[in-house]
FIDREN-433844 format. One record per residue (C-alpha): x, y, z; residue number from 1; residue in one letter. Coordinates in steps of 0.2 Angstrom, whole numbers. Example, Ala and Ser with C-alpha at 12.3 -4.5 7.8 and 13.67 -1.06 7.14 Angstrom:
+-------+-------+-------+-----+------+
:    c1 :    c2 :    c3 :  nr : rest :
+-------+-------+-------+-----+------+
:    62 :   -22 :    39 :   1 :    A :
:    68 :    -5 :    36 :   2 :    S :
+-------+-------+-------+-----+------+
***
This chain:
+-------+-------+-------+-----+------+
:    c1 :    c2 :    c3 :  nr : rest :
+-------+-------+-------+-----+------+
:  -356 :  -219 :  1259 :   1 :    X :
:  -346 :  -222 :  1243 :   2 :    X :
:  -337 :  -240 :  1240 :   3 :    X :
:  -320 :  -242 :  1246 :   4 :    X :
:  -306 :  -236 :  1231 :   5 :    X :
:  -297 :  -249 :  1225 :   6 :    X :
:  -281 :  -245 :  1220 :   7 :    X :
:  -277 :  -258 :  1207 :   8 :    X :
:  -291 :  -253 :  1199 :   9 :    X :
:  -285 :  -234 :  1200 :  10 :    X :
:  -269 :  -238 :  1190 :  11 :    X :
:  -280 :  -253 :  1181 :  12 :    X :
:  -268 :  -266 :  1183 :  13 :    X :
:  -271 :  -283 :  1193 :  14 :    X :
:  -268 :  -291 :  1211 :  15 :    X :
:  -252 :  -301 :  1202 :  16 :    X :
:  -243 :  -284 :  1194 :  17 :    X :
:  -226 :  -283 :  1196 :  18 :    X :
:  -216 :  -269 :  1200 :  19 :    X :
:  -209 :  -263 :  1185 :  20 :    X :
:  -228 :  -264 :  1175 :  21 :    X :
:  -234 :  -255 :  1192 :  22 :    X :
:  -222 :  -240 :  1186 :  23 :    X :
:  -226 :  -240 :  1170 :  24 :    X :
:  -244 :  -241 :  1172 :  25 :    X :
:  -242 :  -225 :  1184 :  26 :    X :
:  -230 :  -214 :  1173 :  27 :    X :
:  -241 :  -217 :  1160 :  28 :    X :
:  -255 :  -212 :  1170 :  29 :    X :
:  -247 :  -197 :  1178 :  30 :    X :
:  -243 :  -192 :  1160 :  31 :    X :
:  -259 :  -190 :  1155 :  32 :    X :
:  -267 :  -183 :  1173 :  33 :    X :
:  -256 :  -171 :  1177 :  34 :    X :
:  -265 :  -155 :  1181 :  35 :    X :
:  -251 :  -143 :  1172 :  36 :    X :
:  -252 :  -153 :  1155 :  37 :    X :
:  -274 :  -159 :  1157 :  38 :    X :
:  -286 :  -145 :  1160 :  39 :    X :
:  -301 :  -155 :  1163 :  40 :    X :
:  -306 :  -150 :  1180 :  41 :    X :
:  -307 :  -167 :  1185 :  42 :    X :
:  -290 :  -170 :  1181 :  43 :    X :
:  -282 :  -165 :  1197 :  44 :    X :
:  -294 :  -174 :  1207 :  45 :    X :
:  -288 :  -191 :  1194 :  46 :    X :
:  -270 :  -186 :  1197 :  47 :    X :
:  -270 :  -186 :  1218 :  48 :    X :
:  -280 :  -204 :  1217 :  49 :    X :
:  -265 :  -211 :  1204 :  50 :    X :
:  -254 :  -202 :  1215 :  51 :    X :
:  -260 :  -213 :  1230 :  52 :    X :
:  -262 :  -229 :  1223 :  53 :    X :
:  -245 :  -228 :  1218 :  54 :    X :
:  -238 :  -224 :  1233 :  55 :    X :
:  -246 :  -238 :  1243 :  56 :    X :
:  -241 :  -252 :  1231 :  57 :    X :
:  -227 :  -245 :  1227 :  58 :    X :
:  -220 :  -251 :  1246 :  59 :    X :
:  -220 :  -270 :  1247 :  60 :    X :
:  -223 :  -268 :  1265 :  61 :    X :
:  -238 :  -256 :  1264 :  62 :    X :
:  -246 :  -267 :  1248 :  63 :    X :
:  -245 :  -282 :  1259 :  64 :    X :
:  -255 :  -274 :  1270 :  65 :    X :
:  -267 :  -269 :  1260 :  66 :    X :
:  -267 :  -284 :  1248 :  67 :    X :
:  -273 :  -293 :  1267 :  68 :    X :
:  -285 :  -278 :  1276 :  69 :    X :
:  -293 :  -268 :  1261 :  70 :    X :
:  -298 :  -251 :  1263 :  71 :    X :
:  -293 :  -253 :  1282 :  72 :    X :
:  -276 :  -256 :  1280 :  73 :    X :
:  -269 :  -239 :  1286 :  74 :    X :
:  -279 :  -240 :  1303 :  75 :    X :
:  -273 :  -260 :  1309 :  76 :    X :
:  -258 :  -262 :  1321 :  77 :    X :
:  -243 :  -274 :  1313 :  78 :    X :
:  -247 :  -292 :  1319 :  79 :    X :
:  -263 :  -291 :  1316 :  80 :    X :
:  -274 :  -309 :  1309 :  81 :    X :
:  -283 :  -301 :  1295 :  82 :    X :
:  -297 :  -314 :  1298 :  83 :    X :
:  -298 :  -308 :  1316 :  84 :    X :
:  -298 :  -291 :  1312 :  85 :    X :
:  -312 :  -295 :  1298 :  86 :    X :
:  -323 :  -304 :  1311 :  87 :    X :
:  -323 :  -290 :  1324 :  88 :    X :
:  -329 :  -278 :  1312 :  89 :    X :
:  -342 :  -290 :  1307 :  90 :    X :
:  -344 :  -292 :  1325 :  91 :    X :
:  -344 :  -310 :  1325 :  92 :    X :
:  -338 :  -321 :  1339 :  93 :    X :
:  -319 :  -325 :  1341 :  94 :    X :
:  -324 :  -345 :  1342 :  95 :    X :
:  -338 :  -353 :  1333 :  96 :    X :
:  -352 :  -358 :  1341 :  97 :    X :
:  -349 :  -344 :  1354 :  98 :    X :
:  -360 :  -330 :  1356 :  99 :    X :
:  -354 :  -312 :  1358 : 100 :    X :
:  -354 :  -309 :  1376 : 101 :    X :
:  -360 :  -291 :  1378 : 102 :    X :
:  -364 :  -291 :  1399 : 103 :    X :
:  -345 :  -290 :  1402 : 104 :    X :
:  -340 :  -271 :  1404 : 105 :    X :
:  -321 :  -269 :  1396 : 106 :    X :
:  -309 :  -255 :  1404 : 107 :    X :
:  -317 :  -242 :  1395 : 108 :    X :
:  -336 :  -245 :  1403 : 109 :    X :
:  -341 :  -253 :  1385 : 110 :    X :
:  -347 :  -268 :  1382 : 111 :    X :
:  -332 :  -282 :  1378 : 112 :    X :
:  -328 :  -289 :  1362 : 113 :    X :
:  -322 :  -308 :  1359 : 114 :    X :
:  -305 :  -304 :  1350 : 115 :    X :
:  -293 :  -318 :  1344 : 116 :    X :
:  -293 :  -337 :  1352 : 117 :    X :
:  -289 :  -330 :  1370 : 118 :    X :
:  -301 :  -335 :  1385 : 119 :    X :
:  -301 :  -318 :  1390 : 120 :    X :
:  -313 :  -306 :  1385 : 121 :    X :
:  -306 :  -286 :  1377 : 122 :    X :
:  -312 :  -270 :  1373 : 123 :    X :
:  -306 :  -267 :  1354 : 124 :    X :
:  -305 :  -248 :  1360 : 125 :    X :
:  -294 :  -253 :  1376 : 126 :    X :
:  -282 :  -264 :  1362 : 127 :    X :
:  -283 :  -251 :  1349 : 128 :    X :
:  -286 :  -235 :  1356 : 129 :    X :
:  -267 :  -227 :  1356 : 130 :    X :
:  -267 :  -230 :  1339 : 131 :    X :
:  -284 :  -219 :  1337 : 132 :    X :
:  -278 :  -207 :  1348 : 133 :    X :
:  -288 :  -214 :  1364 : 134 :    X :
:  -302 :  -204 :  1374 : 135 :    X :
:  -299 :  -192 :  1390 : 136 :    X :
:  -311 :  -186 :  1405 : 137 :    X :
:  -317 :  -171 :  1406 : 138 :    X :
:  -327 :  -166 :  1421 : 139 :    X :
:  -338 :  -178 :  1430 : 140 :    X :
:  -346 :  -188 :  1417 : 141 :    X :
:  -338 :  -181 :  1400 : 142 :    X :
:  -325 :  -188 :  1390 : 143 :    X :
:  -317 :  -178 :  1375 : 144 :    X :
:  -317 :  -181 :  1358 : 145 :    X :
:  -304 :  -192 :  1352 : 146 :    X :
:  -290 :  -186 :  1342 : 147 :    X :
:  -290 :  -193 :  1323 : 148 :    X :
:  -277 :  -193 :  1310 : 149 :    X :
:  -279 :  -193 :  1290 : 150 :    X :
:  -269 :  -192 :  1274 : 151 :    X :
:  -271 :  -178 :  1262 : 152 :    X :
:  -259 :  -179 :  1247 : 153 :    X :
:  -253 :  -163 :  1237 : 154 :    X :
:  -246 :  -159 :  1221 : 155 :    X :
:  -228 :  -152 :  1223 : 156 :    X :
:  -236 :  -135 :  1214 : 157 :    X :
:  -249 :  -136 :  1228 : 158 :    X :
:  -237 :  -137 :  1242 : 159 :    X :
:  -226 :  -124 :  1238 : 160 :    X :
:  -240 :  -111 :  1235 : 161 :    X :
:  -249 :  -116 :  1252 : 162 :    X :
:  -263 :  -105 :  1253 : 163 :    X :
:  -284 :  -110 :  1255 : 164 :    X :
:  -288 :  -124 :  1247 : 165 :    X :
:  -304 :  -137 :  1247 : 166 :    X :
:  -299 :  -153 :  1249 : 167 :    X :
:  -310 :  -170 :  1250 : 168 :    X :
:  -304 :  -187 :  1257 : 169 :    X :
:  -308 :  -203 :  1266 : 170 :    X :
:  -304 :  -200 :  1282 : 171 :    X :
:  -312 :  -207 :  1298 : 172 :    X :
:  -330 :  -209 :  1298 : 173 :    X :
:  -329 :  -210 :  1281 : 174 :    X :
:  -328 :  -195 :  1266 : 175 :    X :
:  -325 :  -177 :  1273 : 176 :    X :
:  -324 :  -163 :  1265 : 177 :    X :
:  -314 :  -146 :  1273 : 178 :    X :
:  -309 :  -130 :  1269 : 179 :    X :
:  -289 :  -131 :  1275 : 180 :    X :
:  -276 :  -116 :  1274 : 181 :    X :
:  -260 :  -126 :  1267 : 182 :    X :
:  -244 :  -117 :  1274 : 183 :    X :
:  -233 :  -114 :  1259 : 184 :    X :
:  -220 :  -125 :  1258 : 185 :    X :
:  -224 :  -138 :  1268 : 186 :    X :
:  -220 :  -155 :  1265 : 187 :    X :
:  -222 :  -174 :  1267 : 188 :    X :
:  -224 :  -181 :  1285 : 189 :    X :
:  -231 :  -165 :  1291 : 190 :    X :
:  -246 :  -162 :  1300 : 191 :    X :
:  -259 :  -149 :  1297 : 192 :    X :
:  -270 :  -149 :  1315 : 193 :    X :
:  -291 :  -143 :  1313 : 194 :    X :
:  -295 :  -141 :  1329 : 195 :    X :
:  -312 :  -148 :  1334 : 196 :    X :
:  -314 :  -161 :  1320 : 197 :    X :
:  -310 :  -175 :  1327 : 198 :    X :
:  -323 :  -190 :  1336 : 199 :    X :
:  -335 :  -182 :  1347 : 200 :    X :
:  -336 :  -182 :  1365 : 201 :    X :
:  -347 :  -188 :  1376 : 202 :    X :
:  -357 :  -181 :  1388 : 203 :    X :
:  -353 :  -165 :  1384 : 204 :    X :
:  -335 :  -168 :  1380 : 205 :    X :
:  -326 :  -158 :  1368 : 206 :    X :
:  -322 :  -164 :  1352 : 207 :    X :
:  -306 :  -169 :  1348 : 208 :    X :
:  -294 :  -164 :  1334 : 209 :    X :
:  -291 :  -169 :  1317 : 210 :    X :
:  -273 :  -168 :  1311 : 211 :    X :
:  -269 :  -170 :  1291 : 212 :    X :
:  -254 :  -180 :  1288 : 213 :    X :
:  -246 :  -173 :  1272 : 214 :    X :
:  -239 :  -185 :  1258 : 215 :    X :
:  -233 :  -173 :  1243 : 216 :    X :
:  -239 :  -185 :  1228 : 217 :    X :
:  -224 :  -191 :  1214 : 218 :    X :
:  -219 :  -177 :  1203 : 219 :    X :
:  -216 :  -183 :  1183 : 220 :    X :
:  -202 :  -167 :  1184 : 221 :    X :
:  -198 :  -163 :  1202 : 222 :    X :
:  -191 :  -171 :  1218 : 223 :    X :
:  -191 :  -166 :  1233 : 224 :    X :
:  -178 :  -170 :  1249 : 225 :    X :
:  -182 :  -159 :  1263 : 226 :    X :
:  -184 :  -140 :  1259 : 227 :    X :
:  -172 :  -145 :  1242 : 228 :    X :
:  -179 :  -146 :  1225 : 229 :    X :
:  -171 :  -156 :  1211 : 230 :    X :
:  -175 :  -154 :  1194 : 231 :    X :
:  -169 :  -161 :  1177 : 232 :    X :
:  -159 :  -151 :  1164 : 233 :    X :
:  -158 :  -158 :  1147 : 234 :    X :
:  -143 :  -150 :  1137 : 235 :    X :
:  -136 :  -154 :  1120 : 236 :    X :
:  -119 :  -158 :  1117 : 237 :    X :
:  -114 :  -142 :  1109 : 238 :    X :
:  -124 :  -132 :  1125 : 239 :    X :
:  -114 :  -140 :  1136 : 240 :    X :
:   -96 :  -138 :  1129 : 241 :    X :
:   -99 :  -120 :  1125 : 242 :    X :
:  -110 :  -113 :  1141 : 243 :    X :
:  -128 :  -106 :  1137 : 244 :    X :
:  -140 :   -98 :  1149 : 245 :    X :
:  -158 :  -110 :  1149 : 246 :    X :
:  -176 :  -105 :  1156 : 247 :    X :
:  -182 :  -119 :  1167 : 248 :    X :
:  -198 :  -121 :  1176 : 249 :    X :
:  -201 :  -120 :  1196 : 250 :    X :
:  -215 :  -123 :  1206 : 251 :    X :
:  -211 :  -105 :  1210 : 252 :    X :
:  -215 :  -101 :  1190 : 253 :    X :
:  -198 :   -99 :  1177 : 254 :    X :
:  -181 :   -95 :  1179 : 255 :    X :
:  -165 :   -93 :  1172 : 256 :    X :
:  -151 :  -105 :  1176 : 257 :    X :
:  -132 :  -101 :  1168 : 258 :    X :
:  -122 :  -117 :  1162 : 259 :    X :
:  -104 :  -115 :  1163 : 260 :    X :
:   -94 :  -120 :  1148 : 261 :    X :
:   -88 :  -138 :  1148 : 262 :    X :
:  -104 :  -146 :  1159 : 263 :    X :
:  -105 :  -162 :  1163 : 264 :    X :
:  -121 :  -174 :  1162 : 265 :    X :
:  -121 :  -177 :  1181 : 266 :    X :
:  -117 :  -161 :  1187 : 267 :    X :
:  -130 :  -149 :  1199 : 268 :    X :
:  -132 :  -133 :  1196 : 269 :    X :
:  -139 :  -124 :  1213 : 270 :    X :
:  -150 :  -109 :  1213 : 271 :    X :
:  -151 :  -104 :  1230 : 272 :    X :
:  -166 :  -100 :  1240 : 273 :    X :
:  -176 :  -107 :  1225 : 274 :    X :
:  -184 :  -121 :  1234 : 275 :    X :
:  -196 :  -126 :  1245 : 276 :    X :
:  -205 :  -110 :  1256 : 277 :    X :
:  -201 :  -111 :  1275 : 278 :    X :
:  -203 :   -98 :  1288 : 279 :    X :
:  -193 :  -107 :  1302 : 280 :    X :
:  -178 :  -113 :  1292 : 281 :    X :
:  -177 :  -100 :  1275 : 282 :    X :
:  -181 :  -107 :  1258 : 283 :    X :
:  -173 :  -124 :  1253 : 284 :    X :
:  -163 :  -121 :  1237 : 285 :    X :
:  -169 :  -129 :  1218 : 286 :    X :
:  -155 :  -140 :  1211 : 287 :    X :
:  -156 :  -141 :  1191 : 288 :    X :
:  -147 :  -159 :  1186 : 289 :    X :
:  -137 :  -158 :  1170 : 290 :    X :
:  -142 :  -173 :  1157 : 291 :    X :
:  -134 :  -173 :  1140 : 292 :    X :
:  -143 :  -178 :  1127 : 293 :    X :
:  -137 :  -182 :  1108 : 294 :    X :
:  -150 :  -182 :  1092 : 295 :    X :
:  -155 :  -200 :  1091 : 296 :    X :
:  -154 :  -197 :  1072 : 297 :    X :
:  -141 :  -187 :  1062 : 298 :    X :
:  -142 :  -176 :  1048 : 299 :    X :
:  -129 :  -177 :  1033 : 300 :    X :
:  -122 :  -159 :  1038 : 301 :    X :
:  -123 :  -166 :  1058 : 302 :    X :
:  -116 :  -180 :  1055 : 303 :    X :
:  -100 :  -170 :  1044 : 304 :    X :
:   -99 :  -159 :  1058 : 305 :    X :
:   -97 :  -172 :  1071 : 306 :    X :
:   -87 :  -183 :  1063 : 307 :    X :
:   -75 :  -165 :  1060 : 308 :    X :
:   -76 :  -162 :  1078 : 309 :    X :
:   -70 :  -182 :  1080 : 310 :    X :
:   -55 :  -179 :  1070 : 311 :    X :
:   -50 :  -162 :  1078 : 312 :    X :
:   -53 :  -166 :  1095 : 313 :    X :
:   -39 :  -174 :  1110 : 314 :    X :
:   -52 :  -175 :  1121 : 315 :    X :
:   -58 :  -194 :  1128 : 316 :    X :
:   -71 :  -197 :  1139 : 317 :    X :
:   -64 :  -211 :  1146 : 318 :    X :
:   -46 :  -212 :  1155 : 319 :    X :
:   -32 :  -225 :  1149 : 320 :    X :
:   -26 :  -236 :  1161 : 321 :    X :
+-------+-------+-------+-----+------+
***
């Protein structure tokens, strides 16, 4: 089984980074991974790892979390001892000096586990079990497959396509790889279900069922709210003031978007229907997000021209009081 991932080591940074050099180590990253501008066909694989990293230490409440529990971090309950949770899966003794006690039969019929400082023995499926989506009988003797849960992360692109796709992760019982159909537009918090891939059962229970959780991974160009995509829209000065009609890439290929005369940086442009795929609540709509942008250096005739338009023009951008 391969080594856990270490997702400092992903965006190369250390355990003390702070969060601004935690950004710019991913942009930078994601500049250079991103499947639409690296071909490599390793690239894509690269992106979805920088993708994840990010995302976990990105949150100060999920880094914390794995800062204390590793590789296990998404699988502990909240209020968890990270020592505790470190001797039980090394299946050490709750007290020193007091050997695992494995004649007492928890709940579940299996053997009990010294958990914590408590006098009590428990079964470590009886206190985590929920979370792991617990077992069920099934006819005399059998008891079903429980029901697991893992993360998948997609590209934006990926997401709005859907279709077949390959994909490899760490899930539970280590690295799995499946052939998945993606719906198209689906998006961050949904589940994907494969039936029969969860645990086994026992006895001759059935399996239970794996469900993919999907987390779409940060986009250098798009974001995503819901079934809405928003876009940026760069436009010079002159563009704006006078209207102009400007192609602009989708995760649905290249459009055209008009820009009235006298935009605004600021201002959203809506192309309906243009966003996320959905079969139950129509396509979401793409918004393309004006910016303004002036040359950071002029040329003699520019700087003539502009300083012409500064003469001529009433117009102020801000109001007097």
């Amino acid at each position: 089984m391969a080594s856990p991932v270490d997702f400092y080591q992903t965006l190369g940074v250390t355990r003390t980074v702070t969060p601004g050099d935690l950004q710019a180590a991913y942009r930078k990253l994601a500049r250079s991974y991103h499947p639409d501008v690296n071909k490599d066909p390793e690239a894509e694989s690269r992106f979805k790892d920088i993708s994840e990293a990010y995302d976990v230490l990105s949150d100060p409440e999920t880094r914390r979390k794995y800062d204390a529990f590793g590789a296990d971090f998404r699988r502990v309950p909240d209020g968890v001892d990270p020592e505790t949770w470190a001797r039980s899966n090394r299946g050490e003794s709750s007290r020193p000096g007091d050997p695992r006690r494995s004649t007492q039969q928890g709940r579940s019929g299996r053997p009990g586990q010294g958990f914590g400082d408590s006098a009590e023995d428990f079964d470590l499926e009886d206190l985590f079990g929920g979370m792991f989506g617990g077992r069920q009988r099934s006819g005399r003797g059998q008891v079903l497959g429980a029901n697991q849960e893992a993360e998948i992360v997609l590209t934006v692109e990926e997401a709005y396509r859907g279709g077949r796709k390959s994909l490899s992760f760490n899930g539970p019982g280590g690295p799995r790889t499946f052939d998945v159909n993606v719906p198209a537009g689906v998006t961050t918090g949904k589940k994907i279900r494969l039936a029969g891939q969860g645990a086994q059962g026992t006895s001759g229970g059935a399996p239970g069922d794996l469900f993919l959780i999907v987390r779409l991974a940060p986009h250098p160009r798009y974001r995503v709210d819901g079934n809405d995509i928003t876009v940026q829209l760069p436009l010079t000065p002159w563009e704006a003031a006078l209207g102009t009609t400007v192609a602009i890439d989708t995760p649905g290929g290249e459009t055209k978007v008009r820009v009235k005369e006298g935009t605004s940086s600021g201002t959203r442009l809506r192309l309906k229907g243009r966003g996320m795929p959905s079969k139950r609540s129509g396509p979401g709509d793409l918004y393309a997000e004006v910016r303004v942008l002036v040359p950071k250096s002029l040329s003699d005739d520019e700087r003539r021209l502009f300083e012409e338009l500064a003469a001529t023009s009433s117009f102020t951008a801000r109001e007097t009081p």
